[in-house]
N, CA, C and O atoms as CSV, one atom per row, in Angstrom:
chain,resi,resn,atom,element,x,y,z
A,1,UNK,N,N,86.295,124.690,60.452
A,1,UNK,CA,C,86.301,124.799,61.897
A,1,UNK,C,C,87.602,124.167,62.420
A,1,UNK,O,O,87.874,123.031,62.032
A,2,UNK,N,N,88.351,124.743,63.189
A,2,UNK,CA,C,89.703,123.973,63.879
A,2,UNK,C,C,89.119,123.356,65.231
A,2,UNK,O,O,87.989,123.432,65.714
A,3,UNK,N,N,90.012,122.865,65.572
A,3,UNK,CA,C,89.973,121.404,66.349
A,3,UNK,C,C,90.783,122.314,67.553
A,3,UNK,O,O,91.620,123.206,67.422
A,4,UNK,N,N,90.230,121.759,68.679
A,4,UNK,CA,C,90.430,122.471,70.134
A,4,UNK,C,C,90.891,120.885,70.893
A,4,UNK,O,O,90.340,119.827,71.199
A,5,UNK,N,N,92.459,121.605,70.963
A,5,UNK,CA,C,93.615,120.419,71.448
A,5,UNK,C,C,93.309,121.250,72.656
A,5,UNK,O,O,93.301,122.468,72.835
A,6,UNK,N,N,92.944,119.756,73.787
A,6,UNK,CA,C,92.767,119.918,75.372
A,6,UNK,C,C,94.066,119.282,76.068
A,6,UNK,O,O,93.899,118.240,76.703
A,7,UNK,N,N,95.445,119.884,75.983
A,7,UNK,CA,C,97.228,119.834,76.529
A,7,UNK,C,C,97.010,120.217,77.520
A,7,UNK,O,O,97.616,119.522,78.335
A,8,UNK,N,N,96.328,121.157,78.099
A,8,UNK,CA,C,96.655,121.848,79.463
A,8,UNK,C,C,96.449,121.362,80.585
A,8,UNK,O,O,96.883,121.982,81.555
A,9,UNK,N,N,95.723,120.105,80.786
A,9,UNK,CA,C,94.936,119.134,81.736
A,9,UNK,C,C,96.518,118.728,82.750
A,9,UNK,O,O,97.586,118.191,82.457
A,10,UNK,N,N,96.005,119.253,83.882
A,10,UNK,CA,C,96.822,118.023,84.823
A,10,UNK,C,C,96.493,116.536,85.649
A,10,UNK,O,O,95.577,116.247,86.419
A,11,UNK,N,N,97.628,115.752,85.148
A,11,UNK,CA,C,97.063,114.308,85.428
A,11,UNK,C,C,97.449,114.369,87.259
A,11,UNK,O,O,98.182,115.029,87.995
A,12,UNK,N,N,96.405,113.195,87.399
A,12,UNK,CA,C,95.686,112.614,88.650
A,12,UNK,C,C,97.357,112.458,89.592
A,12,UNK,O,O,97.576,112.695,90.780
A,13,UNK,N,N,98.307,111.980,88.512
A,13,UNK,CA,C,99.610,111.975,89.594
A,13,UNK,C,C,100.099,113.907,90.185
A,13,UNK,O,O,100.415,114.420,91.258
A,14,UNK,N,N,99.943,114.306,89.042
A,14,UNK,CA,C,101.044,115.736,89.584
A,14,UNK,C,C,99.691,116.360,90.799
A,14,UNK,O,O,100.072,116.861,91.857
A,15,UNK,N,N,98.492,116.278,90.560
A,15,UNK,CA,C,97.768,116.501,91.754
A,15,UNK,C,C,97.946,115.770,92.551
A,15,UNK,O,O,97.361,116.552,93.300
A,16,UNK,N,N,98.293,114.678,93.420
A,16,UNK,CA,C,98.625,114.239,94.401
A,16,UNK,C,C,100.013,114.008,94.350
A,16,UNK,O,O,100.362,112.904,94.769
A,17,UNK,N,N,100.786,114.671,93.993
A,17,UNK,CA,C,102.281,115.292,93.974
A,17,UNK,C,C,102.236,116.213,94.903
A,17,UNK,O,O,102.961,116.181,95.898
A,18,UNK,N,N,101.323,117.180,94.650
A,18,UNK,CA,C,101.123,118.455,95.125
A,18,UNK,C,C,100.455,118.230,96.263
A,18,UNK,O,O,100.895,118.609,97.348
A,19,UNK,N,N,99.741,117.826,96.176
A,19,UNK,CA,C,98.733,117.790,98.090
A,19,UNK,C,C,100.137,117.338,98.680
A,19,UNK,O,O,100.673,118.027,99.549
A,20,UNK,N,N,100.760,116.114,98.178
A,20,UNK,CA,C,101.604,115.669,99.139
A,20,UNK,C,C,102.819,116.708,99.430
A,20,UNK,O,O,103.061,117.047,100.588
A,21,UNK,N,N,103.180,116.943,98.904
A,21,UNK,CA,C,104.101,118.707,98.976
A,21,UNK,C,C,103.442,119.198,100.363
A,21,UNK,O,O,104.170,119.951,101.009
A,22,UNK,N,N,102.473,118.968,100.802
A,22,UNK,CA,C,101.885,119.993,101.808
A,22,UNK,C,C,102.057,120.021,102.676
A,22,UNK,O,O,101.701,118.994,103.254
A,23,UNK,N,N,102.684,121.061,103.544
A,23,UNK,CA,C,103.331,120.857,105.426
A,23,UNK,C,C,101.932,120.586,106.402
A,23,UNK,O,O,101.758,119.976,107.457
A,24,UNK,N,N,101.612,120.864,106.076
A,24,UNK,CA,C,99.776,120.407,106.919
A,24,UNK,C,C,99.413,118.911,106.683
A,24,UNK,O,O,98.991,118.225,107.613
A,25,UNK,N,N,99.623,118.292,105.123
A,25,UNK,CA,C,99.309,116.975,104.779
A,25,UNK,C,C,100.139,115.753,105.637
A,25,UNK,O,O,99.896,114.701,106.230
A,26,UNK,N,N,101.207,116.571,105.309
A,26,UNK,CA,C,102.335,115.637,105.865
A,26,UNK,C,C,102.198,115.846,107.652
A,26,UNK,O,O,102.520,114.865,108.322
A,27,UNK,N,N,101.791,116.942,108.294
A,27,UNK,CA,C,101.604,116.606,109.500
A,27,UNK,C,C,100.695,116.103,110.135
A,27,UNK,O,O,100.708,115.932,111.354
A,28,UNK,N,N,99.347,115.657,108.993
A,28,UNK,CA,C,98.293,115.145,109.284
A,28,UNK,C,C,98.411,113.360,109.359
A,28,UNK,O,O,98.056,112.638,110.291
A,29,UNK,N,N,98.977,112.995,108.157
A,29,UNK,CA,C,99.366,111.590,108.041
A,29,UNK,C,C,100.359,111.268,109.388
A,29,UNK,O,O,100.272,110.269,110.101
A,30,UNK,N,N,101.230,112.279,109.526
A,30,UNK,CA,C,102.256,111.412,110.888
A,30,UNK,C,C,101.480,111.536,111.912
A,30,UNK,O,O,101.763,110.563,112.609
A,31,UNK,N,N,100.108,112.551,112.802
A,31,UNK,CA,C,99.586,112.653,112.900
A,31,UNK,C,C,98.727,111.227,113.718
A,31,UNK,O,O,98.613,110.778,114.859
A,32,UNK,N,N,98.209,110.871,112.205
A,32,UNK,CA,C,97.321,109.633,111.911
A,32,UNK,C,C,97.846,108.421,112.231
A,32,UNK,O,O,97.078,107.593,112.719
A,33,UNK,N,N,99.169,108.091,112.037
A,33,UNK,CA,C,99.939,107.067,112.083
A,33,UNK,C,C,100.539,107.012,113.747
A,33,UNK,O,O,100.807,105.927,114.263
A,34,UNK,N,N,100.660,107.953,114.281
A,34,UNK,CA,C,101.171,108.145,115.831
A,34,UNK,C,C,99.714,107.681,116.673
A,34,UNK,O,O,99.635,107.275,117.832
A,35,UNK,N,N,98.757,107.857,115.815
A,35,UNK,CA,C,97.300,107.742,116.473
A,35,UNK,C,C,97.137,106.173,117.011
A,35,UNK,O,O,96.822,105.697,118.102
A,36,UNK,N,N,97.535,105.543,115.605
A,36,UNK,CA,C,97.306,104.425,115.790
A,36,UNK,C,C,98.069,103.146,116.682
A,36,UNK,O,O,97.761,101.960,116.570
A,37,UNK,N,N,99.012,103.628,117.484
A,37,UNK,CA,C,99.820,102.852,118.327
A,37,UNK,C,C,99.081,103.174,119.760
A,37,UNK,O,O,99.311,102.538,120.788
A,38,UNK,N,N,98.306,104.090,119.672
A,38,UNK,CA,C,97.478,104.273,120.961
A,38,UNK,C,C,97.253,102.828,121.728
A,38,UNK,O,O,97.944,102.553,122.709
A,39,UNK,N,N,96.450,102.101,121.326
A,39,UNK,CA,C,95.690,101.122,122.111
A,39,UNK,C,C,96.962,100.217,121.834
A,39,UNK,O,O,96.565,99.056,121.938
A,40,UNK,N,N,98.359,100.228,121.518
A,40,UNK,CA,C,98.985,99.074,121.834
A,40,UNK,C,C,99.631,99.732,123.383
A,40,UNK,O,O,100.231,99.090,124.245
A,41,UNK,N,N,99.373,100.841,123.391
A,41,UNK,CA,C,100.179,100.970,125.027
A,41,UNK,C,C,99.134,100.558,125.964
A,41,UNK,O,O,99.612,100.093,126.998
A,42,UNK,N,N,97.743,100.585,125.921
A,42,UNK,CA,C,96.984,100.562,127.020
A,42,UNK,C,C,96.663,99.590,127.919
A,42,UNK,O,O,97.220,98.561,127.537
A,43,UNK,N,N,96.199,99.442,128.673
A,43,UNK,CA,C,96.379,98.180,129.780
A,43,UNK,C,C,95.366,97.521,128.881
A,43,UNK,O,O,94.861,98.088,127.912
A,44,UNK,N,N,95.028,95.949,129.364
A,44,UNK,CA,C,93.635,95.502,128.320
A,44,UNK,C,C,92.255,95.976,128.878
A,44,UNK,O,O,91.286,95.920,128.121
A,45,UNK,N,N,92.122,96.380,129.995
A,45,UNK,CA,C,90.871,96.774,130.514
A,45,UNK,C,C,90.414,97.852,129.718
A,45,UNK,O,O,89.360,97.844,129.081
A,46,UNK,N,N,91.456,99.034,129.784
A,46,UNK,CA,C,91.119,100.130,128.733
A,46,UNK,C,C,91.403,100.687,127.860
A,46,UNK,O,O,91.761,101.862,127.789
A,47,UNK,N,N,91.169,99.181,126.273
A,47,UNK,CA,C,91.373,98.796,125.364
A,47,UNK,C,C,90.530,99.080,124.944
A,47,UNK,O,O,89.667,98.284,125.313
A,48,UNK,N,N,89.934,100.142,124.014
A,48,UNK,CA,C,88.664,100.676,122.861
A,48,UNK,C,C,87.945,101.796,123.793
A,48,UNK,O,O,87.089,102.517,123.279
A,49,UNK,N,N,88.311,101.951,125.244
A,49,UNK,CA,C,87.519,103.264,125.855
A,49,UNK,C,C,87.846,104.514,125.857
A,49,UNK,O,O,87.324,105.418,126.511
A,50,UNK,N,N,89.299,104.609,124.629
A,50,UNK,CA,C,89.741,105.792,125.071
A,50,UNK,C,C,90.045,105.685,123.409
A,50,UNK,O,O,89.948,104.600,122.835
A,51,UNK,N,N,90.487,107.137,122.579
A,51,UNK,CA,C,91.093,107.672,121.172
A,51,UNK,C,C,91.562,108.830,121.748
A,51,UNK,O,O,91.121,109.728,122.466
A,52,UNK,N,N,93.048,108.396,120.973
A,52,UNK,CA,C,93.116,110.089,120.744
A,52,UNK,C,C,92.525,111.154,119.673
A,52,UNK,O,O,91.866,110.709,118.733
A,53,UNK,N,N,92.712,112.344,119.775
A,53,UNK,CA,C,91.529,113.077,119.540
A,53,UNK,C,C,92.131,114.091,118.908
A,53,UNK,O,O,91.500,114.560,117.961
A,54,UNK,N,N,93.447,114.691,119.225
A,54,UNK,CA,C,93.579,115.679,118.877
A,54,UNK,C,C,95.399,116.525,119.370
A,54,UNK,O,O,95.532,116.665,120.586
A,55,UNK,N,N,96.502,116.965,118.578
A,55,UNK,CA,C,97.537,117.655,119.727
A,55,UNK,C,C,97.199,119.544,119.735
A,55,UNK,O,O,96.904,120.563,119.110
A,56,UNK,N,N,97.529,118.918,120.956
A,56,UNK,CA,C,97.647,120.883,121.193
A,56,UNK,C,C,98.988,121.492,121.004
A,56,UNK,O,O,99.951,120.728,120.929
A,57,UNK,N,N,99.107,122.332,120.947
A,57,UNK,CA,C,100.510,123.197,121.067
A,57,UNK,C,C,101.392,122.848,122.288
A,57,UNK,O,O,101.009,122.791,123.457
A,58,UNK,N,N,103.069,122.546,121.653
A,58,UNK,CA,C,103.525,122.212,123.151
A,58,UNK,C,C,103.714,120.690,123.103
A,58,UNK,O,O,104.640,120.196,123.746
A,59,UNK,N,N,102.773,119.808,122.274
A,59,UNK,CA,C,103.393,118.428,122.238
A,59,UNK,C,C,102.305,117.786,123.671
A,59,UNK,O,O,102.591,116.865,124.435
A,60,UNK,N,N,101.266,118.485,123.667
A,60,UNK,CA,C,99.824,117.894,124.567
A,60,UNK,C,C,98.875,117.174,123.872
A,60,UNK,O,O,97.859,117.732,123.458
A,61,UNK,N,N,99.118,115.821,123.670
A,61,UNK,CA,C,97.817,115.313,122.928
A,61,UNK,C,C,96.480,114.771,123.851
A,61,UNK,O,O,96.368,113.965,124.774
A,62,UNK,N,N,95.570,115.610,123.134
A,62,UNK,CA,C,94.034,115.376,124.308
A,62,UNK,C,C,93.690,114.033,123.551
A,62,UNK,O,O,93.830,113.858,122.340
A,63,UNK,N,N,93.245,113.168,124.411
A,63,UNK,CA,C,92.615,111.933,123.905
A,63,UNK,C,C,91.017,111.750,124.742
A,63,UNK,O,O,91.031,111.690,125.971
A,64,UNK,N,N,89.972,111.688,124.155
A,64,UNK,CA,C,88.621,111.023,124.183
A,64,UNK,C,C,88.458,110.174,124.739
A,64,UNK,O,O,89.006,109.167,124.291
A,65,UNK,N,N,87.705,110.027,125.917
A,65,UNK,CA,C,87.133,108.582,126.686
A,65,UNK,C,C,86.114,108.732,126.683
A,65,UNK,O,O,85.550,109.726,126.226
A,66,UNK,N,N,85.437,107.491,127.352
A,66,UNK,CA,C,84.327,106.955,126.871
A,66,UNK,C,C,83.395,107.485,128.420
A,66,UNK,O,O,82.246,107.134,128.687
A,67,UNK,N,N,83.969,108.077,128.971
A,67,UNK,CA,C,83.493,108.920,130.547
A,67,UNK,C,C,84.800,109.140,131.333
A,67,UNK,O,O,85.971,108.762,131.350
A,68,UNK,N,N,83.957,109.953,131.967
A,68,UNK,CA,C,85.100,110.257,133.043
A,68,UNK,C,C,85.644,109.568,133.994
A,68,UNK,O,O,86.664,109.888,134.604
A,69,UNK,N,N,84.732,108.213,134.226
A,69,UNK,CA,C,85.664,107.332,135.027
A,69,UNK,C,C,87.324,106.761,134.104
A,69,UNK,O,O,88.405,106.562,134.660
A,70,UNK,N,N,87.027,106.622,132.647
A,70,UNK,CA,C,87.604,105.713,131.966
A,70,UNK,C,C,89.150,106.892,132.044
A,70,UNK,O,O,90.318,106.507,131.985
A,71,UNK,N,N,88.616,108.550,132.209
A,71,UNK,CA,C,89.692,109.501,131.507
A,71,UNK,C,C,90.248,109.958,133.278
A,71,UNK,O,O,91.290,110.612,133.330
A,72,UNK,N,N,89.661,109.661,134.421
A,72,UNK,CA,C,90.794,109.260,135.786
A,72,UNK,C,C,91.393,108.694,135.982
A,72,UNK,O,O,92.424,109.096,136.519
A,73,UNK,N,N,91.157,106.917,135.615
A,73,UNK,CA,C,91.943,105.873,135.047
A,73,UNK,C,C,92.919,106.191,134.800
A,73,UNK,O,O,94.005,106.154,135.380
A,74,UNK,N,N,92.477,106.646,133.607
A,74,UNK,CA,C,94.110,106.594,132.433
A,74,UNK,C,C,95.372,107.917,133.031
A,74,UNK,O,O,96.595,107.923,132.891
A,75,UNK,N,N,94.226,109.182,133.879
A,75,UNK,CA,C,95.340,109.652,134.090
A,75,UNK,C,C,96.344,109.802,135.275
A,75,UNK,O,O,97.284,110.535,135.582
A,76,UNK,N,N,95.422,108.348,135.968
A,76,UNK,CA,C,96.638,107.533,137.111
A,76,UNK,C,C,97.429,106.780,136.267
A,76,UNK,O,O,98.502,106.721,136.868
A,77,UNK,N,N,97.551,106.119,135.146
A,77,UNK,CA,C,98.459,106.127,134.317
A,77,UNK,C,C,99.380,106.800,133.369
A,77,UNK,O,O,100.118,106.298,132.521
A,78,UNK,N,N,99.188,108.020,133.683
A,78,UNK,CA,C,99.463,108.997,132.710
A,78,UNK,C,C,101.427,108.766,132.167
A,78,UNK,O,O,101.887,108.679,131.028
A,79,UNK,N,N,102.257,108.725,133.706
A,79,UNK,CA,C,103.439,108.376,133.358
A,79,UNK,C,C,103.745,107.312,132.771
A,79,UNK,O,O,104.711,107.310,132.007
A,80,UNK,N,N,103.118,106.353,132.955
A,80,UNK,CA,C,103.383,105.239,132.315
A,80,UNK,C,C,103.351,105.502,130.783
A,80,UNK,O,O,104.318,105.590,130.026
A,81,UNK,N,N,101.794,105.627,130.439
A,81,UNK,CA,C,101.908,105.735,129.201
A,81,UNK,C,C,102.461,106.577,128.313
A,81,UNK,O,O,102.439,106.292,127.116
A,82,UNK,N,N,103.001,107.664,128.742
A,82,UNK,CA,C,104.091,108.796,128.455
A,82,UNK,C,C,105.163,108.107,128.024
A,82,UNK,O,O,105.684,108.276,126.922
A,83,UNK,N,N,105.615,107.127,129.066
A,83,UNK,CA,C,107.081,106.335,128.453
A,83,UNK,C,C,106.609,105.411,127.500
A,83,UNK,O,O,107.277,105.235,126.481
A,84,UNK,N,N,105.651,104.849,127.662
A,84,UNK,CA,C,105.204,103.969,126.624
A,84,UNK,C,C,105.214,103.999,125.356
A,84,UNK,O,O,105.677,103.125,124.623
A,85,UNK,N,N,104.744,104.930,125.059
A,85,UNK,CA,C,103.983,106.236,123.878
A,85,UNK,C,C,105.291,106.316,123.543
A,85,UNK,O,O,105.718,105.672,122.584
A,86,UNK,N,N,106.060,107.084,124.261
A,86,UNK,CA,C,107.371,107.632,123.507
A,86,UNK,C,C,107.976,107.018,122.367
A,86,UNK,O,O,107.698,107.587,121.311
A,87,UNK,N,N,108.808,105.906,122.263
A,87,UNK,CA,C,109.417,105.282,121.584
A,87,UNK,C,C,108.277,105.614,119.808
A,87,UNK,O,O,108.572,106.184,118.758
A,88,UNK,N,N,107.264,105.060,120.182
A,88,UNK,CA,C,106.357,105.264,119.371
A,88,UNK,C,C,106.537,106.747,118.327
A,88,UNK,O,O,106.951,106.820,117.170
A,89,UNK,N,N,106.086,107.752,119.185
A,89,UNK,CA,C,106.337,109.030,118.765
A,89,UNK,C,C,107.578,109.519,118.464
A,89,UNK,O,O,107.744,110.505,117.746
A,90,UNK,N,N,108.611,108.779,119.057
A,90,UNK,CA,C,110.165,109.373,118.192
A,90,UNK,C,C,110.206,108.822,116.717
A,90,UNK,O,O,110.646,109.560,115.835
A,91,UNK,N,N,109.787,107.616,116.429
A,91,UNK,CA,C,109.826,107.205,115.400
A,91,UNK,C,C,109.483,107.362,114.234
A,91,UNK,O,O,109.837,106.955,113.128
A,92,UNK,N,N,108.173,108.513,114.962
A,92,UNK,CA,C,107.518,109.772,113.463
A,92,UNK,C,C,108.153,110.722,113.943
A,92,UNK,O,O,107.557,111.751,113.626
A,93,UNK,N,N,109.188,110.984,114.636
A,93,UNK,CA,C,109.614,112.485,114.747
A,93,UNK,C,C,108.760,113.429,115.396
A,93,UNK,O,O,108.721,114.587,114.983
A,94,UNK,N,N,108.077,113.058,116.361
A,94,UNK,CA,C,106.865,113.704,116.966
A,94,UNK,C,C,107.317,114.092,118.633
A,94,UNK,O,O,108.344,113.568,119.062
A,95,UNK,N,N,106.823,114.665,119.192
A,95,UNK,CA,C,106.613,114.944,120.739
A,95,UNK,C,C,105.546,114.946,121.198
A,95,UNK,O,O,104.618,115.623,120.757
A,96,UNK,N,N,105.461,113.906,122.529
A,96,UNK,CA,C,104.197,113.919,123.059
A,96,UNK,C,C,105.076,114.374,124.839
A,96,UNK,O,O,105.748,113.482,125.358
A,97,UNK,N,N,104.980,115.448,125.409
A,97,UNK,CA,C,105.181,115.354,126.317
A,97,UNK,C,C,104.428,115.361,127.811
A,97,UNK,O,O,104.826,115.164,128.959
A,98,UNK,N,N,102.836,115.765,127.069
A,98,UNK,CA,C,101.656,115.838,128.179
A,98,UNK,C,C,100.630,114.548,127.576
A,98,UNK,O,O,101.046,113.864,126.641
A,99,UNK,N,N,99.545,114.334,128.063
A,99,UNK,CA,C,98.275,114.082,128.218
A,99,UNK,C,C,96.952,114.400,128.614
A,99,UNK,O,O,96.778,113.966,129.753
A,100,UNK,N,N,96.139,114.859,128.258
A,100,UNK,CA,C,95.116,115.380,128.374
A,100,UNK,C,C,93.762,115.062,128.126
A,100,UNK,O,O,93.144,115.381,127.110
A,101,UNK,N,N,93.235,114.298,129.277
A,101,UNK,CA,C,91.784,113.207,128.819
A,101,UNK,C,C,90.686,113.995,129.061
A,101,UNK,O,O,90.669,114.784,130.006
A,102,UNK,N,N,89.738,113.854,128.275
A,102,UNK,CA,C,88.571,114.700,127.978
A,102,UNK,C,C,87.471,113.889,127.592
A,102,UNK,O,O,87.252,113.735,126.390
A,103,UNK,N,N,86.473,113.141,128.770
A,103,UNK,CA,C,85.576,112.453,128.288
A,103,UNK,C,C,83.865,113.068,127.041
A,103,UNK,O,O,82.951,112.447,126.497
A,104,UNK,N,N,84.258,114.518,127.125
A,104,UNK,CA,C,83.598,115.626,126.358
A,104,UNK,C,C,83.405,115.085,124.933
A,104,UNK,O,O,82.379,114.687,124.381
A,105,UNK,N,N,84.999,115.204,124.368
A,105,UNK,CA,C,85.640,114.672,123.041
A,105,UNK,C,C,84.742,113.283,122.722
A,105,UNK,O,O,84.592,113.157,121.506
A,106,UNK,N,N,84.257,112.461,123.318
A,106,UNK,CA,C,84.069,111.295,122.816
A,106,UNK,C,C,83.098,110.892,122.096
A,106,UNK,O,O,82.049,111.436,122.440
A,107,UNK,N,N,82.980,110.153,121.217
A,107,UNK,CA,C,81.813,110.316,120.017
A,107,UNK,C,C,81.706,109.119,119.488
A,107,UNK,O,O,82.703,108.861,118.814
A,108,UNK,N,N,80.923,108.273,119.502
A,108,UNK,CA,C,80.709,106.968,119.038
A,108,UNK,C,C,80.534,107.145,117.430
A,108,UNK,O,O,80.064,107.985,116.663
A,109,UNK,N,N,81.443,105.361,117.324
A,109,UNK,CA,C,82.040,105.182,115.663
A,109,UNK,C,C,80.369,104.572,115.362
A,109,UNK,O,O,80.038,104.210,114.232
């Protein structure tokens, strides 16, 4: 009986070689990482009532509140946090040029 050499296997690195290769992966992580400077722009009152949620086409990211009082708020702040945000988002190479609050989106962790 001969012996069945198993060579063809790909290791755990060249598969996450490859995901990372991915124009979707890579726009998901910068994505993720632009997400997280959110709550350093926000005033402290509405600090944990709001996530972002999601970008649209165009460089519109909709962000999640916790109601609709919290997503009028924010979008009497809207310029502010536009400039705020910015610096942030150049730094992943990103555009945020709208805002879009949607107390709908919101979904407890």
């Amino acid at each position: 009986m001969s012996k069945v050499l198993y060579t063809d296997f790909e290791g755990v690195e060249d598969i996450i070689g490859a995901m990372m290769d991915s124009p979707q992966l890579k726009k998901a992580i910068t994505r993720t990482n632009m997400y997280k400077f959110w709550d350093s722009i926000l005033p402290e009152k509405l600090k944990g009532k709001s996530k972002p949620y999601g970008m649209l086409p165009g460089g519109t990211m909709t962000v999640a509140c916790l109601n609709p009082i919290v997503a009028q708020e924010l979008s009497l702040h809207k310029v502010i946090l536009l400039k705020k945000f910015e610096p942030y988002a150049k730094s992943l190479k990103m555009r945020v040029i709208d805002l879009k609050f949607d107390p709908k989106r919101w979904i407890n962790d």
